[in-house]
LOVEXPA-731116 format. One line per 10 residues: number of its first residue (from 1); their letters; for each residue x, y, z of C-alpha. Coordinates in pm, 1 decimal. Layout:
% LOVEXPA-731116
NUM	A	X/Y/Z; ...
This chain:
% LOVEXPA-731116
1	XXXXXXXXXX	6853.3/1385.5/3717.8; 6460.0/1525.4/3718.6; 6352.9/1696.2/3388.8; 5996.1/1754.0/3175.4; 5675.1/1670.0/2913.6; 5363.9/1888.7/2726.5; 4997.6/1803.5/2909.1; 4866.2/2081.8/3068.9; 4625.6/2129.1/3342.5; 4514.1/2432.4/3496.8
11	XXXXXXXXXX	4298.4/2419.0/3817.9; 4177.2/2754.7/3927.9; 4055.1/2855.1/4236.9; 3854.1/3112.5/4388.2; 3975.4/3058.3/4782.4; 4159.5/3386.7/4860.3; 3835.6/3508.7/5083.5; 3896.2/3194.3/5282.2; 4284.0/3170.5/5314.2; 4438.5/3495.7/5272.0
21	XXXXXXXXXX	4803.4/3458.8/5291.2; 5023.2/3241.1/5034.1; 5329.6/3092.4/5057.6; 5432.5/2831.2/4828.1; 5644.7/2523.5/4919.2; 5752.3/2227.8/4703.2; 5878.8/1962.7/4930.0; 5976.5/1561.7/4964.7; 5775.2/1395.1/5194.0; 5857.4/1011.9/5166.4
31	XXXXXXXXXX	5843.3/924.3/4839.1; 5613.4/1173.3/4747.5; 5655.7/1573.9/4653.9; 5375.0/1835.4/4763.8; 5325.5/2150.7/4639.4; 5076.6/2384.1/4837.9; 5046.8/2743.0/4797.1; 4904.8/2869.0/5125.5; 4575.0/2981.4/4936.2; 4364.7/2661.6/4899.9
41	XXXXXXXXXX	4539.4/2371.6/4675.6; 4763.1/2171.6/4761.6; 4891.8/1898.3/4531.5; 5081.1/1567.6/4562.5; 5267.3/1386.8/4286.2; 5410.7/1062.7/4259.6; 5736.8/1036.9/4041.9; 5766.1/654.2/4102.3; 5412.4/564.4/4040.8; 5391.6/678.7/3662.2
51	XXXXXXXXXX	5444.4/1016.2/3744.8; 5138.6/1076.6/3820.6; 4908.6/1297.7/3996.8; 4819.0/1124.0/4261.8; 4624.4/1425.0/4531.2; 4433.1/1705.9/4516.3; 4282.1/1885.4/4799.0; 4111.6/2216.8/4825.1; 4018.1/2433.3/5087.3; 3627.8/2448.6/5079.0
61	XXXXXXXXXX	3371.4/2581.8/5327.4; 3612.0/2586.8/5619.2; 3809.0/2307.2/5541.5; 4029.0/2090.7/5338.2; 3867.9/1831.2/5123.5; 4081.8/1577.9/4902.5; 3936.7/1547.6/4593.4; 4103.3/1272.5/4396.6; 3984.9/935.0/4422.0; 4179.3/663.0/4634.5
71	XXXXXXXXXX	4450.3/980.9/4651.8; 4796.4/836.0/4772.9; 4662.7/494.3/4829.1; 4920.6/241.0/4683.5; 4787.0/-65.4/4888.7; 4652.0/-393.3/4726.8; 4283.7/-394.8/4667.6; 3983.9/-470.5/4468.1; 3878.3/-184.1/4221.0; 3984.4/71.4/4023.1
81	XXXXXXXXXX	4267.3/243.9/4156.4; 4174.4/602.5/4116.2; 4438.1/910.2/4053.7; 4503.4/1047.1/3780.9; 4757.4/807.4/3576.6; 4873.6/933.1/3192.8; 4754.5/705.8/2918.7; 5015.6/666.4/2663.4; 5114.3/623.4/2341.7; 4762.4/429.7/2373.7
91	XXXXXXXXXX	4391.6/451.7/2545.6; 4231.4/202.3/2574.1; 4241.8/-131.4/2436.1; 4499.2/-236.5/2160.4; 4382.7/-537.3/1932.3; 4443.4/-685.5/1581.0; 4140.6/-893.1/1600.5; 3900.5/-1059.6/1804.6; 4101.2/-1273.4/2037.6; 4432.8/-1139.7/2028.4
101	XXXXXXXXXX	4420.0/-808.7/2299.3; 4695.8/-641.1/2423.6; 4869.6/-590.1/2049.4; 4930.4/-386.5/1749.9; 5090.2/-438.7/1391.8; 5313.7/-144.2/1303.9; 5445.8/-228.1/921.0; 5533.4/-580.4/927.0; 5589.9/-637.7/1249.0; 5325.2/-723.3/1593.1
111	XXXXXXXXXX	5374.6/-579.9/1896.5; 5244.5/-598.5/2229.4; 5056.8/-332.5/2415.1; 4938.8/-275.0/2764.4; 4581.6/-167.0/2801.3; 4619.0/188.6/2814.8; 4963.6/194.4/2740.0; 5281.7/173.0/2981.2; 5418.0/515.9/3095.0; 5148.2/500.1/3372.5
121	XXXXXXXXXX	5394.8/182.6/3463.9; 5726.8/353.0/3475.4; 5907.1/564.7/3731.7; 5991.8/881.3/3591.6; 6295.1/1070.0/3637.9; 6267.9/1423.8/3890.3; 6377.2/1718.3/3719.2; 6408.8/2086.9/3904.0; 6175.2/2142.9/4202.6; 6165.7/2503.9/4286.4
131	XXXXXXXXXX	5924.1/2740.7/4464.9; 5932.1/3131.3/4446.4; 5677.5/3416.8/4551.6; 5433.1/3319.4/4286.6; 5448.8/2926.9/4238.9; 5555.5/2636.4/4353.0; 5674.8/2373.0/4057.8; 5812.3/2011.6/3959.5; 5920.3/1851.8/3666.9; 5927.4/1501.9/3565.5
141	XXXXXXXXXX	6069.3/1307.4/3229.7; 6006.6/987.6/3083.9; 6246.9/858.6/2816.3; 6260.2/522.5/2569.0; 6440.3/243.1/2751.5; 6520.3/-127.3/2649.7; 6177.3/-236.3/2825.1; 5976.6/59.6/2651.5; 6104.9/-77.8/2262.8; 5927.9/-456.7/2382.8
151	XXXXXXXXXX	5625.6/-271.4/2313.4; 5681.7/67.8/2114.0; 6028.5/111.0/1864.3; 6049.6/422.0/1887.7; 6317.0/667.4/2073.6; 6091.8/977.0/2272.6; 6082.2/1174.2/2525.0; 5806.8/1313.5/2780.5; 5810.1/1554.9/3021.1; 5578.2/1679.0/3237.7
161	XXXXXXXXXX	5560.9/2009.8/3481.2; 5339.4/2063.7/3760.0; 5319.6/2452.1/3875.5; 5112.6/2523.0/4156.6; 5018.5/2925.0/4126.6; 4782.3/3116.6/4346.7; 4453.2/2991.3/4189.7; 4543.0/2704.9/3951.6; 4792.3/2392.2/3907.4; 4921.7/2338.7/3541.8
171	XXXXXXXXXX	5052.6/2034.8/3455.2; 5185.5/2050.1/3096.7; 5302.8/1785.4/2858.4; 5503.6/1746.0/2559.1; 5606.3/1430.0/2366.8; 5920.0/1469.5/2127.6; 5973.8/1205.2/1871.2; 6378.9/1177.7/1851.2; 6525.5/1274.0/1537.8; 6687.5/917.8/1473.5
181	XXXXXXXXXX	6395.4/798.8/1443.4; 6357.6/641.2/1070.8; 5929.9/707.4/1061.5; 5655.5/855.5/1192.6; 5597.4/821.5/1578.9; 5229.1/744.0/1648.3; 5026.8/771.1/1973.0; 4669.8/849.0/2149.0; 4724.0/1014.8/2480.5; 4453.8/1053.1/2789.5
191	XXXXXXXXXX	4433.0/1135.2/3169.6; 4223.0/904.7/3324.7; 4147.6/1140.4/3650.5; 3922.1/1014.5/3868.8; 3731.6/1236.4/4131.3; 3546.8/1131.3/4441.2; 3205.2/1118.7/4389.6; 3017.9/1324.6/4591.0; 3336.4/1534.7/4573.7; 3236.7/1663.4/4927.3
201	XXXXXXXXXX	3186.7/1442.3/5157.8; 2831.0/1484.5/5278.4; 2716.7/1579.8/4941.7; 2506.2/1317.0/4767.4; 2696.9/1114.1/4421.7; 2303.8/1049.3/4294.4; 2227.5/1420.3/4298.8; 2530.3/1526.0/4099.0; 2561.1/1637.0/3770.6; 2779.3/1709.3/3436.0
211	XXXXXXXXXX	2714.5/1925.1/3147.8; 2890.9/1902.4/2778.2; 2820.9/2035.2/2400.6; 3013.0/1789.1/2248.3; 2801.4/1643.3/1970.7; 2919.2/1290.0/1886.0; 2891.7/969.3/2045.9; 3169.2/709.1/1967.3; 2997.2/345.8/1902.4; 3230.9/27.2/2076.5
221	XXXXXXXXXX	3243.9/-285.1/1939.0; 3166.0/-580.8/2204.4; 3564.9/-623.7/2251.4; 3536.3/-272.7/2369.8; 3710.1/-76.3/2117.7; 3566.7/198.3/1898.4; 3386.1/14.6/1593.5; 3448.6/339.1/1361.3; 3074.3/499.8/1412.8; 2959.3/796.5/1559.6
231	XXXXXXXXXX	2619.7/894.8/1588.9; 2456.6/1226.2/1785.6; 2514.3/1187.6/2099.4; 2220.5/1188.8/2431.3; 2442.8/1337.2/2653.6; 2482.2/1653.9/2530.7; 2316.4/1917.8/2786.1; 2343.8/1875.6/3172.4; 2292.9/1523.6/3292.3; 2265.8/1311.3/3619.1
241	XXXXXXXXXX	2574.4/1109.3/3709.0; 2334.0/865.2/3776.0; 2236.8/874.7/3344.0; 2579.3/677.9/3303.7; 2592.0/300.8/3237.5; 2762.1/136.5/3556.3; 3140.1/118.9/3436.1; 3063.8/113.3/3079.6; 3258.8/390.0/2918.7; 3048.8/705.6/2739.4
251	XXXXXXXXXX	3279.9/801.3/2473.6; 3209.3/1132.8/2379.0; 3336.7/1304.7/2043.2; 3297.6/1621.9/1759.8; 3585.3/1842.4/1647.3; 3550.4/2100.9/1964.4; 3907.4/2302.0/2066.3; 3918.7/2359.4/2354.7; 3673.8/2052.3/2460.7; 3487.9/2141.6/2800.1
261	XXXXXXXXXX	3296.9/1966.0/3027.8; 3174.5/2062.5/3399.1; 3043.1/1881.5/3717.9; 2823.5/1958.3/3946.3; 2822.7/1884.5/4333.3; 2563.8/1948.4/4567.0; 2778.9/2107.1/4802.8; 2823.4/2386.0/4583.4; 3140.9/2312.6/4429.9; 3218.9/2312.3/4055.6
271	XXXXXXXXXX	3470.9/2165.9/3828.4; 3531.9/2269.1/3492.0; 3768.2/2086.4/3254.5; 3874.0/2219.6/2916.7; 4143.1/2096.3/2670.1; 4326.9/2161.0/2341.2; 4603.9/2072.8/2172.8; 4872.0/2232.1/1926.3; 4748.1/1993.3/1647.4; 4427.4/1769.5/1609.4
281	XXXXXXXXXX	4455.4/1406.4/1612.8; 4291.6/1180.0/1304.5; 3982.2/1184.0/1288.0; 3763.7/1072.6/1496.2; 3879.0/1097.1/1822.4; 3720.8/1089.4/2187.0; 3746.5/1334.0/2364.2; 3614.9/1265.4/2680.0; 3542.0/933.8/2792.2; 3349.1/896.3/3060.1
291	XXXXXXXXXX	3327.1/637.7/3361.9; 3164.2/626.7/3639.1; 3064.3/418.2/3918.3; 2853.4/653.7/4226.7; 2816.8/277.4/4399.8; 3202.7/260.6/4428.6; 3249.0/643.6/4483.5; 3447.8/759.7/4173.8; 3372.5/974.1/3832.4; 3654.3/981.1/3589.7
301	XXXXXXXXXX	3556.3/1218.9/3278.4; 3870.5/1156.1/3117.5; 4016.8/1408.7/2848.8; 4143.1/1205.6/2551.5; 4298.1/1262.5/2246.8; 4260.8/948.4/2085.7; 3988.6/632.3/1994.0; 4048.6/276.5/2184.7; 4242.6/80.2/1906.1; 4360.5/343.2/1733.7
311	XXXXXXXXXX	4717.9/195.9/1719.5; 4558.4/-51.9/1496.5; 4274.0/147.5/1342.9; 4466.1/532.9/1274.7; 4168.8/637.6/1421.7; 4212.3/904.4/1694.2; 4605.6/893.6/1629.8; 4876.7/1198.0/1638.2; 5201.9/1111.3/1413.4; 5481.8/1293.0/1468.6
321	XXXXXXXXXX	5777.4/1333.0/1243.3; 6141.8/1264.3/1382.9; 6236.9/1558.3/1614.0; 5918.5/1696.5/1619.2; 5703.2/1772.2/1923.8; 5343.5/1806.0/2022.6; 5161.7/1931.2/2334.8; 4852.7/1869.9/2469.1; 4689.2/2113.2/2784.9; 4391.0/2052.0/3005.6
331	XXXXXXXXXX	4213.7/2330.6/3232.8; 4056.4/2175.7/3555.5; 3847.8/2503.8/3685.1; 3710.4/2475.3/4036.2; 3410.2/2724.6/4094.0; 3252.9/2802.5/4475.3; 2878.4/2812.0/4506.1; 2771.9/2714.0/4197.3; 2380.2/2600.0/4251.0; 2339.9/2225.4/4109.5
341	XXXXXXXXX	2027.2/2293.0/3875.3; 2186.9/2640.8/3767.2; 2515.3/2805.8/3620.7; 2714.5/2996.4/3923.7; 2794.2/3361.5/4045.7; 3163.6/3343.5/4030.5; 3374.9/3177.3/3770.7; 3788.0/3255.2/3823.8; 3959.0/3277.5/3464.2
């Protein structure tokens, strides 16, 4: 069976001057399912590969441009691997102390945990696909398993739905502690999209540009996990992509709901990502992290809800009680014509 989770993420789009006439479809092709919506976005998913999001192309300036990095490529290679995988129940790294990564002490008992957690490891279970005259949809569901209680002891569920509408995609997730469990259930959650940079091919990566408010800059520790200061952070304001540190992670903070963030391309083409959640984690928490690498040809501003460590720290944690639920939603806003070194004309809300 194919069921659901509570992330969501709303792309809007202003295309209907360029392609008029919708009709949505949600379809298998191989092991993958696409959802378009004959007005400009089409969408991929991968229910095997973690569940994740794994293209997103929009029709810009004439034509269709993919906008995920490495979108649908599952080869072997050197690098990141782009997409968009879920980061859960942790982001980032998980260590007790120097020396001994990949692990977590929950009472009086260690565990081990993958760096950035395992559901982006595990196939996840299709729910209903359906399609109607005003979206196209999936749902996906990720439950507690034998191998999952190796590294977490807790029974939970996530599920996740994609709808593709006429000008955004929403993908929405919930986690659900199960009510046998005998104590709290606690987690950090991300996204850890990653978008081509330039996102239009043509476009120059060194010319473009993102723009926060958020206040605080998370300090790491040399292992690479938040060392439990903040200070003000640089990079509030509009910035050059090119202002980031070569892979090294900008984790940026302050108690902001919804959190937003925008990028700029050349070409003309904005993103805007918000998101909020039904209840705020310990703080404090990241809430985007940013990496980038314009040599490579990726930016991944990543919407968190968490701190690396905070398994072991409490830092950047949500707890939920037995049978209780949480969800978390991001808003990824595409805007047309939006000058680089200037807000733009038309914003879709």
């Amino acid at each position: 069976m194919r069921s659901l989770l509570l992330l969501l993420v709303f792309i809007t789009f202003d295309v209907a001057s360029e392609v008029p006439e919708r009709s949505y479809s949600a379809e298998w092709q191989g092991r993958f399912v696409t959802l378009e919506n004959g007005g400009g976005i089409r969408v991929v998913v991968a229910p095997d590969e973690g569940g994740e999001l794994t293209g997103f192309s929009v029709f810009f300036d004439g034509s269709w441009h993919e906008l995920l990095y490495r979108a649908m490529d599952y080869s072997d290679q050197p690098g990141w691997r782009g997409k968009a995988p879920l980061l859960w129940p942790a982001t980032g790294i998980s260590l007790i102390k120097v020396g001994q990564k990949n692990s977590y002490q929950l009472g009086d008992k260690q565990y081990e945990m993958p760096f950035h957690g395992f559901a982006r490891k595990q196939k996840w279970k299709v729910g209903p696909t359906s399609w109607s005259t005003k979206s196209a949809s999936i749902t996906l569901r990720l439950a507690d398993t034998d191998e999952t209680h190796r590294f977490y002891p807790f029974a939970f569920e996530l599920v996740v739905e994609y709808r593709l509408q006429a000008d955004r995609l929403s993908m929405l997730y919930t986690v659900t502690a199960d009510a046998a469990n005998d104590a709290e259930m606690p987690f950090s959650i991300g996204n850890h999209l990653t978008f081509n940079a330039p996102l239009i091919e043509g476009s120059k990566a060194a010319q473009m540009q993102f723009e926060n408010s958020l206040t605080e800059l998370l300090d790491k520790d040399a292992s690479k996990a938040f060392a439990g200061a903040t200070r003000p952070s640089p990079f509030q304001g509009r910035h050059r992509l090119s202002d980031l540190p070569k892979r090294g992670s900008v984790s940026l903070g302050g108690q902001q709901n919804p959190a937003e963030l925008s990028i700029f391309d050349p070409s003309g083409l904005k993103l805007q990502l918000r998101h909020h959640n039904s209840s705020a984690p310990s703080q404090p928490a990241i809430q985007f992290n940013l990496w980038a690498d314009t040599g490579a040809g990726f930016f991944s501003p990543e919407p968190w809800v968490g701190t690396q460590n905070s398994l072991n720290t409490g830092m950047g944690v949500v707890s939920l009680e037995p049978g209780k639920s949480w969800w978390w939603q991001i808003d990824i806003i595409p805007v047309l014509n939006t000058p680089v070194n200037g807000p733009g004309p038309k914003e879709m809300k």
